[in-house]
N, C-alpha and C positions, 0 to 999 in steps of 0.2 A: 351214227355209230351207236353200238348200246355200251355198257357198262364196260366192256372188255373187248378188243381188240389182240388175237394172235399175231406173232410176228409176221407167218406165212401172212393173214389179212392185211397188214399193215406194209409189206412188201410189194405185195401187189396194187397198191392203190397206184393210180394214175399221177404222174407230176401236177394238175390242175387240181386235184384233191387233195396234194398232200398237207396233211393237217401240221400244225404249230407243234412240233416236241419237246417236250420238258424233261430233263435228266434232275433228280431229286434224290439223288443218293446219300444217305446220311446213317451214319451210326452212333449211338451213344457214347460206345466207347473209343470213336475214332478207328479206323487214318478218317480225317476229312474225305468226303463226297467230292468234292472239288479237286484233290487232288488225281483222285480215280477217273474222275470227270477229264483233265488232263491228259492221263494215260491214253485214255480212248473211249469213245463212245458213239451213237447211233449217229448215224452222220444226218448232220441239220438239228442235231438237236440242242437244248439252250439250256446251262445249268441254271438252276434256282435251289438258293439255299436256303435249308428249313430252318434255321435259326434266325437269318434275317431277314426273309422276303416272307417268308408263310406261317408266320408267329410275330407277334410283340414280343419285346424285350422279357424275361421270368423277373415276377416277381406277384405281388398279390396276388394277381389273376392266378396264377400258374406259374408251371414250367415252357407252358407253347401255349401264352393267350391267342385268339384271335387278333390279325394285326386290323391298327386305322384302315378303314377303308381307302383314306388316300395315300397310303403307306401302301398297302395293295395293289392298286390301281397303278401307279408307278412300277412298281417290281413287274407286273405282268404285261404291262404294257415295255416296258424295255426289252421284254423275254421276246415282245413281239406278241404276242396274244391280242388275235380280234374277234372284233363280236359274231364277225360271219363265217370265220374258220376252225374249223373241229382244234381240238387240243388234243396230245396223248402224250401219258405221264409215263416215268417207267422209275422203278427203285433196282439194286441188288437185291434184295435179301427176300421177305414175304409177302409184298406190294403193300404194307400198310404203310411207307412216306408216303409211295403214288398213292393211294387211298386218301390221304391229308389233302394231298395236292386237287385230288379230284374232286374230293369232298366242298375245297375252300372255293373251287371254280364253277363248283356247281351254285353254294351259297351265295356267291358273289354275284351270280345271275345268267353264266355261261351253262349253255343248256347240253353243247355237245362237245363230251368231254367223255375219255377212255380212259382206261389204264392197261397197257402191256403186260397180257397174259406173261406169265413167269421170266419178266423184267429182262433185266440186261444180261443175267445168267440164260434163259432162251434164250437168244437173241445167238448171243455166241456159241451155241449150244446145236443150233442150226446152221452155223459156219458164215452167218450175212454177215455183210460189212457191216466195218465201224474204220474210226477216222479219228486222230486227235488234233484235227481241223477246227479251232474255232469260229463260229458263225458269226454275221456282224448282224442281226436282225435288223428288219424296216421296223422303227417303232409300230406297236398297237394303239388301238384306238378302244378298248376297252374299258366301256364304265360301269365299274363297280358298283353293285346296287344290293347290301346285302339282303338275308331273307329268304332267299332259294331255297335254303337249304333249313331246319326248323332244328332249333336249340333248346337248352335249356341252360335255368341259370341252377343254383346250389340247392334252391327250395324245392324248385320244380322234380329236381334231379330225386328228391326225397319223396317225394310226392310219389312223382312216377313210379317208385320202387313199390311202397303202399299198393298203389290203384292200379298196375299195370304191368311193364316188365322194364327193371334196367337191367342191363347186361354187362361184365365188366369185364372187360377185353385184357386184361393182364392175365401173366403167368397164375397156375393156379394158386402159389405157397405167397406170392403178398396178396390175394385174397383171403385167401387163410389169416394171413398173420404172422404168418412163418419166418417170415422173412419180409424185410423194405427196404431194397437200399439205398432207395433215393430220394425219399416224402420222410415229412414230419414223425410222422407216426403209422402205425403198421394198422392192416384190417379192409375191411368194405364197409360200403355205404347201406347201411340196414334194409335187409329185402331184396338186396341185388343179386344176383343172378349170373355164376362163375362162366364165362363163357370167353376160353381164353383165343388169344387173335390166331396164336399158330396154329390152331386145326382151321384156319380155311384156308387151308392152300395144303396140297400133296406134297408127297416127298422131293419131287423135283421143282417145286416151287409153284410150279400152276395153282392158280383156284381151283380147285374142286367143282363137281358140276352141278348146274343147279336145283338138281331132286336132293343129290345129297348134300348139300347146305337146308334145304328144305326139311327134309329128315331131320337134320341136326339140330335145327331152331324147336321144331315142332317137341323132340324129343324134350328141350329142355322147357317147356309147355307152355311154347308161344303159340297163339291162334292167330286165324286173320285178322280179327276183330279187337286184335288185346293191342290197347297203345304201345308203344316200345321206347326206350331210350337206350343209350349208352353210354361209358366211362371209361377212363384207361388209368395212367400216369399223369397222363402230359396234355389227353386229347387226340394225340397223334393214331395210335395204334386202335381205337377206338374208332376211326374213323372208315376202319377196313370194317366194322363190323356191319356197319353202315351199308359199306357196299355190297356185302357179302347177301346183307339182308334184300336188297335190290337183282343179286341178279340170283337168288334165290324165288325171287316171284313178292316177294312181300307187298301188300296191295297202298304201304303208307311209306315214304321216306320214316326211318326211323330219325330220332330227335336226339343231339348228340351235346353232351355235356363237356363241353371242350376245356374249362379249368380243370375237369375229370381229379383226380386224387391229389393230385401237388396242389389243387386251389382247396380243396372241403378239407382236406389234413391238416392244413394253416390254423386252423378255428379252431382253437380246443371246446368249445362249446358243443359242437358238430358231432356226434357220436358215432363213436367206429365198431361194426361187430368183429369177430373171429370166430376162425373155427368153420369146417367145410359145408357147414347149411346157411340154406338162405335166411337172413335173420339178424 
């Protein structure tokens, strides 16, 4: 599979192909994902929750550190997740949980791994079923190996911004400053690069296609050649830019700053710019 998988694609697969599905619905500001997850969803598929399967507990690190690898490895392997079967994520809203999800599968060393073109809204949208059936999966046998996927820590993330390109996947106004309503303190990481997550994905939730994500990076004046990282809040939303940057043609995985703003905010040391230039 590549990066994305439409639901028509993902309907038609053969039962001997069908991949492992992940339901990762989650909102900041609630109902719980699980509870929706209940109502109904993609039938065979297996909720995993982003607060406690695809994050560590918040606190230094962040709001969504990266979890123990054997903290991981557990959670995905109860989902059912194996090393020889495709995976496919799906969220509600703009794929950036599945983005997380995908991103953390990818890191973890799981090479084929999608995420559902415009989530659970396509999905029903196209009239397929869904089912509030829950699955008992066979457990997985997946070992977690991270590294897949290339990071950075707080320095690097500063670095990058200097020498290269970070990009920072939040609303534009707490890049600005304008506003934060969830981190220590308001601003960006100096140098970075306003590139917020809800322009990749269309009005009906899809990603956008990949000349224009291409276009769009390019505009904001990324080259083939220019390193890249990103940043969000949490890590989360950040990790769609990731993707975005992937099925846009980018010839490097971009390198994602997963403590992203809830972790550099913490430091008052750490200096925060404002105001709509890079800088």
């Amino acid at each position: 599979m590549g990066p994305l998988i439409t639901p028509a694609e993902f309907a038609a697969l053969p039962d001997a192909e069908r991949p492992v599905v992940l339901d990762v619905r989650w909102r900041l500001a609630g109902p719980p994902g699980a509870d929706s997850y209940r109502e109904g969803h993609v039938p065979g598929a297996v909720f995993v929750d982003l607060d406690t399967a695809l994050a560590a507990p918040p606190g230094e690190g962040g709001r969504h550190p990266l979890p123990a690898s054997a903290d991981l490895q557990r959670e995905l392997r109860k989902a059912g997740v194996r090393a020889d079967r495709p995976v496919v994520v799906y969220d509600d809203a703009d794929g950036s949980v599945a983005a997380r999800a995908w991103w953390l599968l990818r890191w973890a060393g799981h090479a084929d791994v999608a995420v559902l073109d415009g989530g659970y809204a396509a999905w029903l949208a196209e009239g397929r079923e869904v089912t509030a059936d829950v699955p008992a999966p066979e457990p997985g046998d997946l070992e977690v190996r991270p590294g897949g996927m290339p990071v950075l820590t707080a320095d690097e993330a500063a670095a990058r911004a200097r020498e290269g390109m970070l990009f920072d996947a939040r609303a534009h106004a707490r890049y600005t400053g304008e506003t934060e309503p969830v981190d220590p303190r308001a601003g960006h990481i100096p140098g970075a690069v306003s590139a917020p997550s809800s322009d990749h994905a269309g009005p009906d939730g899809r990603w956008r296609a990949p000349a224009d994500l291409a276009a769009r990076f390019a505009d904001l004046g990324l080259t083939a050649d220019t390193p890249v990282g990103a940043y969000c809040g949490s890590g989360v939303t950040a990790s769609s830019v990731v993707l975005a940057l992937e099925i846009a043609g980018h010839p490097a995985p971009a390198a994602l700053y997963a403590g992203s703003w809830s972790h550099w905010s913490r430091d008052p040391e750490r200096p925060a710019a404002t105001g709509p230039e890079r800088g």
